[in-house]
VEXBA-810282 format. One line per 3 residues: number of its first residue (from 1); for each residue x, y, z of N, C-alpha, C, O. Coordinates in Angstrom, 1 decimal. Layout:
N
NUM	X:Y:Z:X:Y:Z:X:Y:Z:X:Y:Z  ...
***
This chain:
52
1	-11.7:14.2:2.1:-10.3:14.3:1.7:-10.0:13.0:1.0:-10.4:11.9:1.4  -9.3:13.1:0.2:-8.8:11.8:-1.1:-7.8:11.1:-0.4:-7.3:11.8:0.5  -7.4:10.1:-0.4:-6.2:9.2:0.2:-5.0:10.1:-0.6:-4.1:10.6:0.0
4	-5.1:10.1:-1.6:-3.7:11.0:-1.9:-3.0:12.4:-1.3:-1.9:12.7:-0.9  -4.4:13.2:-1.4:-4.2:13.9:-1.0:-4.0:13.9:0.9:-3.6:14.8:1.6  -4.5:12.5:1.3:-3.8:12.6:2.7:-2.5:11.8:2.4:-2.0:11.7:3.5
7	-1.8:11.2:1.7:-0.8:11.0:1.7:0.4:12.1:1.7:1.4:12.0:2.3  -0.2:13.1:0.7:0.8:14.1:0.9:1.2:15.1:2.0:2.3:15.6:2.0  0.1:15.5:2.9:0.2:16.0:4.4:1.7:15.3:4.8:2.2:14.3:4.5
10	2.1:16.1:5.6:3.4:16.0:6.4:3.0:15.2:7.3:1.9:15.4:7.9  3.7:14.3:7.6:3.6:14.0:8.6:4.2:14.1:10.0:5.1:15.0:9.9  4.3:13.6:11.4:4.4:13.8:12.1:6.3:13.9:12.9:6.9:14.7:13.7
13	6.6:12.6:11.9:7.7:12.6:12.3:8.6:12.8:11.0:7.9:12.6:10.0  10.0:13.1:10.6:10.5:13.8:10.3:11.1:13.2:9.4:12.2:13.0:10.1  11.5:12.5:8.1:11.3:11.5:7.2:13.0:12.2:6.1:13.1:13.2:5.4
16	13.8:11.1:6.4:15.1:11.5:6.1:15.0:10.9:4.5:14.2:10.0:4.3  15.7:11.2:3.7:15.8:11.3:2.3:17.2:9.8:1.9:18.4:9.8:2.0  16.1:8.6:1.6:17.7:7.9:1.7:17.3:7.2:0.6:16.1:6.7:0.6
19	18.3:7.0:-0.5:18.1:6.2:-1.8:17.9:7.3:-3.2:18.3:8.4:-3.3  17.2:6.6:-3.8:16.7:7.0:-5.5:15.5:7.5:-4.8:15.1:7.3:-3.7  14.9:8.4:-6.2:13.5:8.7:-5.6:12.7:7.6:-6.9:13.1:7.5:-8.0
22	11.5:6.9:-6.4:10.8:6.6:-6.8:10.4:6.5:-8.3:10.3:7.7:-8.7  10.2:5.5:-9.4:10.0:5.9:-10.7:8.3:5.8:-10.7:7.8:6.1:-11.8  7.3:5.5:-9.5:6.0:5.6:-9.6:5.4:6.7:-9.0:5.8:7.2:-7.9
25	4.1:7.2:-9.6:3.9:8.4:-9.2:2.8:8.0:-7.6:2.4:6.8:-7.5  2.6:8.8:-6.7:2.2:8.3:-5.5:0.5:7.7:-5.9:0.0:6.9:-5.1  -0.3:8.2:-6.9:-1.0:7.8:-7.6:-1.4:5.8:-7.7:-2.2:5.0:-7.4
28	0.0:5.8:-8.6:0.2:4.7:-9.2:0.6:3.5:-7.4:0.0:2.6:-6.9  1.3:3.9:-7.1:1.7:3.3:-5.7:0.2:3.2:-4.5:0.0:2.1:-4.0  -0.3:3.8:-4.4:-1.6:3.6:-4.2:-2.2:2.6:-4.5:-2.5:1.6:-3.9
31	-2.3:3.0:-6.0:-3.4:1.7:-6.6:-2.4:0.1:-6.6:-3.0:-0.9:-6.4  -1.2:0.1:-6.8:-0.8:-1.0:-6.3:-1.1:-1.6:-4.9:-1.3:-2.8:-4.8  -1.0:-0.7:-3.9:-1.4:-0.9:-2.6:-2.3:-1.4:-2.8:-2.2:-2.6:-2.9
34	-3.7:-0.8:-2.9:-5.3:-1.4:-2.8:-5.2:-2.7:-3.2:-5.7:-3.7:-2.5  -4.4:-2.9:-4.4:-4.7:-4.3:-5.4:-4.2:-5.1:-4.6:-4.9:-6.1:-4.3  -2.8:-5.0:-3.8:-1.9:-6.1:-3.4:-3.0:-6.5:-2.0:-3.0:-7.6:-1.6
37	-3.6:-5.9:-1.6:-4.2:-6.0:-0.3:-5.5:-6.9:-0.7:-6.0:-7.9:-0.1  -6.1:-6.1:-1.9:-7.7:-7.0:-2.3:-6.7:-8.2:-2.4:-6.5:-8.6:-1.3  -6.0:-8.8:-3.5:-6.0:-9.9:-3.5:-4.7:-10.6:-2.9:-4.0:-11.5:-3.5
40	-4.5:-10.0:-1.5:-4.3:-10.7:-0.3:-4.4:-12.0:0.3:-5.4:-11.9:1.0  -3.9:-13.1:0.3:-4.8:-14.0:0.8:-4.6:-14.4:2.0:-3.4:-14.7:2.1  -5.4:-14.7:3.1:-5.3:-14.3:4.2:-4.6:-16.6:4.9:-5.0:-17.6:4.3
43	-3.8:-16.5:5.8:-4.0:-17.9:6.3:-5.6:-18.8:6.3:-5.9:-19.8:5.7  -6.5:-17.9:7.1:-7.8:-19.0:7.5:-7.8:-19.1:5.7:-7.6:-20.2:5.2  -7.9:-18.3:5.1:-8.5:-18.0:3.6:-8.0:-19.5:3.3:-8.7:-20.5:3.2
46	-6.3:-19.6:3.1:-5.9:-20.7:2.6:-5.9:-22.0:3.0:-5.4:-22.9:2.4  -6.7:-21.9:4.2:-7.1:-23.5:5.6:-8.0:-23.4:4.7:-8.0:-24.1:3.7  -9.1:-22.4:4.8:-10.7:-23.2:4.3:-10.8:-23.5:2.7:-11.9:-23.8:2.1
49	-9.4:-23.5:2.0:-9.7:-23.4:0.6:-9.2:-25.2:0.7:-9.8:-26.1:0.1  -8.0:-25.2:1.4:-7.2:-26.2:1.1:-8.1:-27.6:2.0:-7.5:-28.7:1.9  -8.9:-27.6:2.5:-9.8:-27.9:3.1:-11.1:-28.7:2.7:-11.8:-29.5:3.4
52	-11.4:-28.0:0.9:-12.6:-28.8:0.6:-11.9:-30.0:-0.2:-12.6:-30.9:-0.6
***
């Protein structure tokens, strides 16, 4: 199963409708996700950089 396609499964609890809807497709929101996470930088990350 694709991450998208489990994004779209219902989920468990019951998800109320509040605001605008979205101008990115859940596609696009995804791949932002991945990116913002790969280049994440973590604390130790920034001790052992700031370090040499």
């Amino acid at each position: 199963m694709s991450l998208t396609a489990w994004l779209r499964l219902p989920h468990s609890q019951p998800k109320w409708k509040t605001g605008r809807p979205g101008k990115l497709s859940l596609q696009d929101q995804l791949l932002m996700t991945l990116q913002y996470w790969r280049e994440y930088c973590t604390y130790f990350h920034i001790r052992s950089i700031s370090r040499e």
